[in-house]
C-alpha positions in Angstrom: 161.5 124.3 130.3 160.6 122.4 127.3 157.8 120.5 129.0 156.7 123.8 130.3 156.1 125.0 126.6 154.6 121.7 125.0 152.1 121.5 128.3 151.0 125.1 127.4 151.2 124.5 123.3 148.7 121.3 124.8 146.5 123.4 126.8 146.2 126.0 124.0 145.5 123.6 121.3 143.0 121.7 123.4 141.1 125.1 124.6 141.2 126.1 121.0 139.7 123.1 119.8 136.8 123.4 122.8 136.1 127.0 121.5 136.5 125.9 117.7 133.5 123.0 118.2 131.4 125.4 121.0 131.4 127.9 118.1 130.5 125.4 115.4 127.6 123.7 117.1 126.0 127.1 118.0 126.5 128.4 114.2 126.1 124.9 112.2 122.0 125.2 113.3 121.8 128.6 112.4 124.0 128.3 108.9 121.3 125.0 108.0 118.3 126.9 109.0 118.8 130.0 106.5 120.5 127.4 104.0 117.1 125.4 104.0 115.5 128.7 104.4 117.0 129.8 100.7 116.6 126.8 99.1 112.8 126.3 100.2 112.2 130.3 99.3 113.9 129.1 95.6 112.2 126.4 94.9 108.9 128.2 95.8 109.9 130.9 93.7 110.3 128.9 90.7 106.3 129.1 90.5 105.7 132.1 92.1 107.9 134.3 90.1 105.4 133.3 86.9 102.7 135.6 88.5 104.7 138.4 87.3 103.9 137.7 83.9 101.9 141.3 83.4 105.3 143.3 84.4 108.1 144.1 82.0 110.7 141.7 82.2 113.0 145.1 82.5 111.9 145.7 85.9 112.0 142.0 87.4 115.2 140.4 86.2 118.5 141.5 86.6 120.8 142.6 83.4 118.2 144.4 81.7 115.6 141.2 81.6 118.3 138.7 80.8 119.6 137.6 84.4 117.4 136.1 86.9 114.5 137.6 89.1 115.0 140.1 91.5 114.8 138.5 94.9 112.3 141.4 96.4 110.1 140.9 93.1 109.9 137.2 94.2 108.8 138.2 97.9 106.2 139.8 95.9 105.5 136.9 93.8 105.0 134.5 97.0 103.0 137.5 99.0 100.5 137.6 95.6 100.5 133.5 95.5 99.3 133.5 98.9 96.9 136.0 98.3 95.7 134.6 95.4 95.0 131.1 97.4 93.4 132.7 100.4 90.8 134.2 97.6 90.3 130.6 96.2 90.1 129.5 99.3 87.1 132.1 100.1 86.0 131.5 96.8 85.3 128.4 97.0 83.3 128.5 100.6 79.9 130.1 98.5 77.4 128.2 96.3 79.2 129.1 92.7 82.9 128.3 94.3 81.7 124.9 95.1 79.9 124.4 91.6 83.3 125.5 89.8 85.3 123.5 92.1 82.8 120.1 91.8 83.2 120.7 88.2 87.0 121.3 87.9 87.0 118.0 89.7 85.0 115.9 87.1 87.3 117.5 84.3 90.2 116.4 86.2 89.0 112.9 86.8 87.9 112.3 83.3 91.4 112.2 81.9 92.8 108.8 82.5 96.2 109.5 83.6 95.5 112.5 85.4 92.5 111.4 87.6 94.6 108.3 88.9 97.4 110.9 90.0 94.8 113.8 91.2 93.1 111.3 93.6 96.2 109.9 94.9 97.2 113.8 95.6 94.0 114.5 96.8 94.1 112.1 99.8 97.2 112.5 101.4 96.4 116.1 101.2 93.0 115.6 103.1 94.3 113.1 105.5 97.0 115.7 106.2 95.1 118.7 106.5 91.9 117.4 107.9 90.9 119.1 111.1 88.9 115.6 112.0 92.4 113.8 113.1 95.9 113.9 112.9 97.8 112.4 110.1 100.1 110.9 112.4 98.2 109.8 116.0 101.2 108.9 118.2 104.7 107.7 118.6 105.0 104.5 118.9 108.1 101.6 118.7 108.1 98.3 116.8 110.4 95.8 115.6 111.6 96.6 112.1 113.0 95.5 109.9 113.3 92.8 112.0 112.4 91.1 115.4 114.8 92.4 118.5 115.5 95.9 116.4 113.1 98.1 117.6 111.9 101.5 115.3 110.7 104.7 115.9 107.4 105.5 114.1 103.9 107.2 113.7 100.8 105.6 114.1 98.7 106.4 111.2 95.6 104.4 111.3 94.3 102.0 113.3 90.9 100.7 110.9 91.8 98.2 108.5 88.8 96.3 108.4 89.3 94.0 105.1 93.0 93.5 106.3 91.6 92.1 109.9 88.9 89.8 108.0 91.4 88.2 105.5 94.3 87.8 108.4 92.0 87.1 111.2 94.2 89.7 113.4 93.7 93.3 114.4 96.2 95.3 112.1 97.6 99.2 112.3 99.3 101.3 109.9 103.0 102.6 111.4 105.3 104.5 109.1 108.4 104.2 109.8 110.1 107.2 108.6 114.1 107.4 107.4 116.8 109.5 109.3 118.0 112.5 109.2 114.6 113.3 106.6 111.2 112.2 107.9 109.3 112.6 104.3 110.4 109.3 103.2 109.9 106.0 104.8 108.1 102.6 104.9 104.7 102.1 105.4 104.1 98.9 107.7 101.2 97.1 109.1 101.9 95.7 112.3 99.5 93.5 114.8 98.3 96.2 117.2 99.2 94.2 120.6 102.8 93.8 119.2 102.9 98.2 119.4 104.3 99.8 121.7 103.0 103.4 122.0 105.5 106.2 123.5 104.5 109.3 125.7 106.8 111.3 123.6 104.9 114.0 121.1 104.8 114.1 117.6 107.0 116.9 117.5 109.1 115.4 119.3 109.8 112.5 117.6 110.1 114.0 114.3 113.0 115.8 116.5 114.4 112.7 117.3 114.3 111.5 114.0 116.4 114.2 112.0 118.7 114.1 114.8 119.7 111.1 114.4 118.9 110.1 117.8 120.9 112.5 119.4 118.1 115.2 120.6 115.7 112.4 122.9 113.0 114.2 124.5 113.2 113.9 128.6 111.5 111.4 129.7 109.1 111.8 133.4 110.9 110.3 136.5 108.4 110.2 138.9 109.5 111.7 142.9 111.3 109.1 144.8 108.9 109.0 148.2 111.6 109.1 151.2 112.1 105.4 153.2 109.1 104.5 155.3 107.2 107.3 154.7 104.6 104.9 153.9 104.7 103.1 157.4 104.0 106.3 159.2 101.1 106.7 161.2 99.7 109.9 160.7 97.7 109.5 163.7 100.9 109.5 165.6 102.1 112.4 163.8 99.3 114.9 164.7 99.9 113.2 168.0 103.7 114.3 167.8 102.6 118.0 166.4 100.2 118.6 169.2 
């Protein structure tokens, strides 16, 4: 009787604990998502919310103008910043948009510590948004940090031309980003016959990446052909069909 119990106490503890992880790996996605959700929509907000500037403070903030920023006055704040940009951005497509814009440039380039950090901020933006390429080309694998450990990484650029006269060898750019968050990483310039490019997509490696390996995208098996299908002669088949 007593082995009765502790079998079903067993079964009920291990059912439970099936149901208690099923549950948490269907709700742990969804609970990061709006977590990163709110703390991207805050940090944006911390500039946005300064758009409001021409609106009593009574109306905005919470606790009479004392407590923080109403959160539907800073969906109003982001909706304005983005129209705001979209006007720039229009702006800036006609003859006096580009004269401002080359002008605002030269200001910003004049000031010595400034125009080191503008330029800097400039290109990554460009060779992130450009429409010309993407920033990162392909997924590829090479050994770092050292040889027989293999990385996953995006290559980046594959023209180094000073690099290949002063080392004699054909160089790429690979960053290697860190798990679980892709935005940091090392920047490495590997000999371009010692790469090994992947079929996997970009998206799909930054996948692989913040999952710490555990999401890896399916790889193609080709269809196994059936024995001596190859040593058939179709001739005798038609022969056999007839």
């Amino acid at each position: 009787m007593q082995r009765k119990l502790i079998k079903r106490r067993q079964k009920f503890t291990s059912r439970w604990r099936n149901n208690f992880f099923t549950g948490l790996a269907i709700l742990l996605p969804i609970a990061i998502s709006i977590a990163v959700f709110v703390w991207l929509f805050g940090t944006v907000a911390k500039f946005t919310d300064t758009l409001l500037f021409f609106i009593p403070t009574e109306y905005t903030h919470a606790k009479g103008g004392n407590g923080p920023v109403h959160w539907w006055w800073s969906c109003v704040a982001f909706t304005w910043a983005a129209v705001l940009i979209g006007l720039i951005g229009r702006f800036t497509r006609y003859y006096v948009g580009k004269k401002f814009l080359h002008t605002a440039e030269r200001v910003m380039l004049a000031i010595p510590i400034l125009n080191t950090i503008y330029t800097a901020v400039k290109q990554i933006n460009e060779a992130f948004a450009s429409d010309k390429a993407s920033a990162f080309e392909q997924v590829v694998l090479i050994e770092f940090p050292r040889a027989g450990a293999w990385s996953i990484g995006f290559l980046t650029s594959s023209d180094h031309p000073e690099a290949a006269e002063r080392t004699g060898k054909t160089l790429s750019s690979v960053f290697v980003p860190t798990t679980p968050n892709p935005t940091s990483g090392f920047l490495t310039m590997i000999e371009s016959d010692k790469i090994v490019k992947m079929d996997m997509s970009v998206a799909d490696g930054i996948k692989y990446i913040m999952s710490l390996g555990a999401v890896a995208p399916v790889f193609p098996v080709e269809p196994a052909t059936s024995v001596g299908a190859e040593d058939e002669d179709p001739d005798l088949i038609l022969e056999e069909d007839e």
